[in-house]
N, C-alpha and C positions, 0 to 999 in steps of 0.2 A: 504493500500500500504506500509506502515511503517512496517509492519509485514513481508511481502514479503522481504523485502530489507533484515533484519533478518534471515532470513530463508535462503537466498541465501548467506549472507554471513556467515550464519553456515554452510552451503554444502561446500563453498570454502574457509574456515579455516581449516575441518573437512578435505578436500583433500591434504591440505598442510602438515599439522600436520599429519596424516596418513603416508605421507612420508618421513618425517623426521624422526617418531618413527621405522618406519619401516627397514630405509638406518642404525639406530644403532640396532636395538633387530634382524634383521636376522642373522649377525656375531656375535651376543653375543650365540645364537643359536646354531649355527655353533659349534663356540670354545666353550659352554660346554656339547657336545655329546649331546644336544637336538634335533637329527635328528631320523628321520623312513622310512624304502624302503616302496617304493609307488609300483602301481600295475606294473611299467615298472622294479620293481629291483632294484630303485634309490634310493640312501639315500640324503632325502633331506630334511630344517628345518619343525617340526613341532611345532604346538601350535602359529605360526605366527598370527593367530584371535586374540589374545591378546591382539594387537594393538588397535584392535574397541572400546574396553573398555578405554584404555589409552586415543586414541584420543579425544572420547565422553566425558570424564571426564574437561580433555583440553579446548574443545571448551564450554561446561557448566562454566565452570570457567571463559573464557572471557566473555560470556555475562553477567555474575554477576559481573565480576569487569568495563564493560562497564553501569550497570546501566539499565540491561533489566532483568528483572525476566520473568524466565517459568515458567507456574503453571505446577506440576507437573514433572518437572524432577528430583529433589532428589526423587521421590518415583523410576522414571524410572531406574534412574542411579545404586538405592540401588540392584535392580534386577538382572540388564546387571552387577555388581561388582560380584554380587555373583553367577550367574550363570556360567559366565567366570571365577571364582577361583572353582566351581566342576568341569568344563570343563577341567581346568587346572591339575587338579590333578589324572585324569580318562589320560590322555595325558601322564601322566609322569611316574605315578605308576600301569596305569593299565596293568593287565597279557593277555588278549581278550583268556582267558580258560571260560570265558561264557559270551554269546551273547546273544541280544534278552531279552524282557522282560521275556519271558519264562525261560531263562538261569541264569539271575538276580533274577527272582523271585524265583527259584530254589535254588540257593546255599542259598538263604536267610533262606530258608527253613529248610535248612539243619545246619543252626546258622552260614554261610558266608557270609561277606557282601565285594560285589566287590566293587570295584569302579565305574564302571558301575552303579551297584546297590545303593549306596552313591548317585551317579548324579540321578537317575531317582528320588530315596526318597527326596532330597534336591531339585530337580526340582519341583515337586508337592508341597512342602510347599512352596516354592518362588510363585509357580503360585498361591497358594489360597491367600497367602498374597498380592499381588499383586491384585487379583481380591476382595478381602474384602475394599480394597480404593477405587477404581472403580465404583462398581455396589450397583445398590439399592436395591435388595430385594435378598435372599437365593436364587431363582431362575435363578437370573443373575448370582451371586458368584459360584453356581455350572457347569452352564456351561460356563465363563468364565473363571474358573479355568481349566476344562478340554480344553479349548482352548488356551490356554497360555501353557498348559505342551506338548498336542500332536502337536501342532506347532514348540514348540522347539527341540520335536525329530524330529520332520520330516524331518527339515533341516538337523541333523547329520544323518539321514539317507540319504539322498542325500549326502553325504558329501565324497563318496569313487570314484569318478573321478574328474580333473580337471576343474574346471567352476563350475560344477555340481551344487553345493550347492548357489553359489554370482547366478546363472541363474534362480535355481529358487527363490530364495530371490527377485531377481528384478520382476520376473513375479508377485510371491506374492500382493508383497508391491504395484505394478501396479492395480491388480484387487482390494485390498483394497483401494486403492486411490481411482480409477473409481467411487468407491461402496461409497464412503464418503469423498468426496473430500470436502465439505463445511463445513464439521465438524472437517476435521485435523485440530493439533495443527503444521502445519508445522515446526515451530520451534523447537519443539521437532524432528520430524521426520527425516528431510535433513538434520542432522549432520551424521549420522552413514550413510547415503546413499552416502553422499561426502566421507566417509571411504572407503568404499564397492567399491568403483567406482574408485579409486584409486587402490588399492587391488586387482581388479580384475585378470589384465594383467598379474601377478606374478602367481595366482594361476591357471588360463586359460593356463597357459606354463609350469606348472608344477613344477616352481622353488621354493615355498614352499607348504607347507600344514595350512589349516589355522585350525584342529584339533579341536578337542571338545570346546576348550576354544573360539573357533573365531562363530563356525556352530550354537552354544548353546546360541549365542548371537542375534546373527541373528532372530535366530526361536523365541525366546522370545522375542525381537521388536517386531516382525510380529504379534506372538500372545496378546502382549501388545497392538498395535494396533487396531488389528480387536475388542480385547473386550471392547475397550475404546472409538471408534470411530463409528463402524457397529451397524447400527438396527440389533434386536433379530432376524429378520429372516433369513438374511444373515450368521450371527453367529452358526445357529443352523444349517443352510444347509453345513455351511463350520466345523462343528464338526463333522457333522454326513461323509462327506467326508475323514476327517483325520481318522477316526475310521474305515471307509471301508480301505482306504491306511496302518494302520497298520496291520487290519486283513492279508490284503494280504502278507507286505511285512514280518511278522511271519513265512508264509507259503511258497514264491516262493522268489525265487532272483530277487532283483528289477533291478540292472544290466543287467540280462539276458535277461529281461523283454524288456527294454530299447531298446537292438541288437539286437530283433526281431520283432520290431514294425518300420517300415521307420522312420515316419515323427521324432518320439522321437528320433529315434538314430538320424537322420540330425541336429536336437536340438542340441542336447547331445555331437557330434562332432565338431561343429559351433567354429569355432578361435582356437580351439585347438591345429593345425598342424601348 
């Protein structure tokens, strides 16, 4: 139960702090031309996920100077820091003249290296790193690497309408809960979820974008998650999943996809208006 108490009051530090970092970095945003027109034509701030990072760091901080160690969060932490700084710089520097792993792996090809292409290559080392602490045998490390990187894009691929990305993040993090709920370290967990859950309303309404640097965070919890927490078999069925979802979304518009299927567009639109 001492645990619990922890855990929730990482969510409701993680909410607070969330908004306060937030009420100063959207006007620092603002005033330095950090903004992007979204799909309605709006120029409005990006790279606002930056926060999750900020905040996370934050509430890890008070439980250390309260006197409560988490196992495992400076490994987490080292992750979410450096996924959200290639997040951060794909946001600021990048040109979107190639898309898609195909488009990245291409110019690579040709001795280009996007930004894009920097975040995917710099995501795959974070995820193997990340999964060599983890997991106990090469068999694990392999596919919990590949589930820690196609998790992370996943969510920046959801990440081109409002909501889009924090809805499936919650759905996510809901069925890896269900799937392992005796074995989360919740205190790890419900700090970035008290972010996320603050955050939401802002990007539900369109009034920023929480950009590579915020989506790239997310998907890498999730997938830090599922490989730290999930029996193999759940892990293997949720790789093998992300792998058909990339196939497709290489090939068809996932957008399109979305407005043509009901129940996902009712999703999809849900608080948005």
């Amino acid at each position: 139960m001492n645990e619990l108490y922890w855990a929730v009051g990482g969510f409701l530090a993680a909410f607070v702090l969330e908004g306060l970092i937030l009420y100063l970095l959207i006007p620092m945003l603002v005033n330095t031309g950090a903004v992007r027109t979204n799909y309605r034509e709006e120029q409005i701030p990006v790279s606002a996920g930056v926060s999750f990072a900020m905040t996370l760091l934050l509430v890890y901080l008070l439980y250390q100077l309260a006197g409560h160690h988490v196992p495992g969060d400076q490994l987490f932490m080292l992750g979410i820091m450096a996924i959200s700084f290639l997040g951060f710089i794909d946001d600021m520097l990048g040109r979107r003249d190639a898309t898609g792993f195909k488009g990245h792996l291409g110019a690579l090809r040709h001795g280009r290296l996007t930004t894009g292409g920097l975040k995917a290559l710099g995501g795959g080392v974070i995820a193997f790193y990340l999964a060599l602490f983890i997991s106990a045998d090469w068999g694990n490390i392999i596919v919990n690497t590949l589930l820690i990187a196609l998790t992370t894009n996943f969510i920046n691929l959801l990440d081109l309408r409002p909501g889009r990305a924090v809805k499936g993040t919650l759905l996510l993090a809901a069925i890896i809960a269900a799937l392992a709920w005796r074995s989360m370290d919740w205190i790890l967990v419900l700090p970035l979820l008290g972010a996320v859950v603050f955050y939401f309303p802002s990007d539900l309404k369109a009034r920023v974008m929480m950009g590579d640097a915020g989506s790239n965070v997310l998907g890498l919890a999730l997938g830090f998650w599922a490989a730290a927490y999930l029996p193999l078999l759940p892990r293997i069925i949720m790789l093998v999943l992300l792998v058909v979802f990339h196939w497709y979304t290489e090939r068809y518009s996932l957008t399109e996809t979305i407005e043509k299927v009901k129940v996902l567009r009712a999703i999809d639109q849900l608080g948005r208006n």
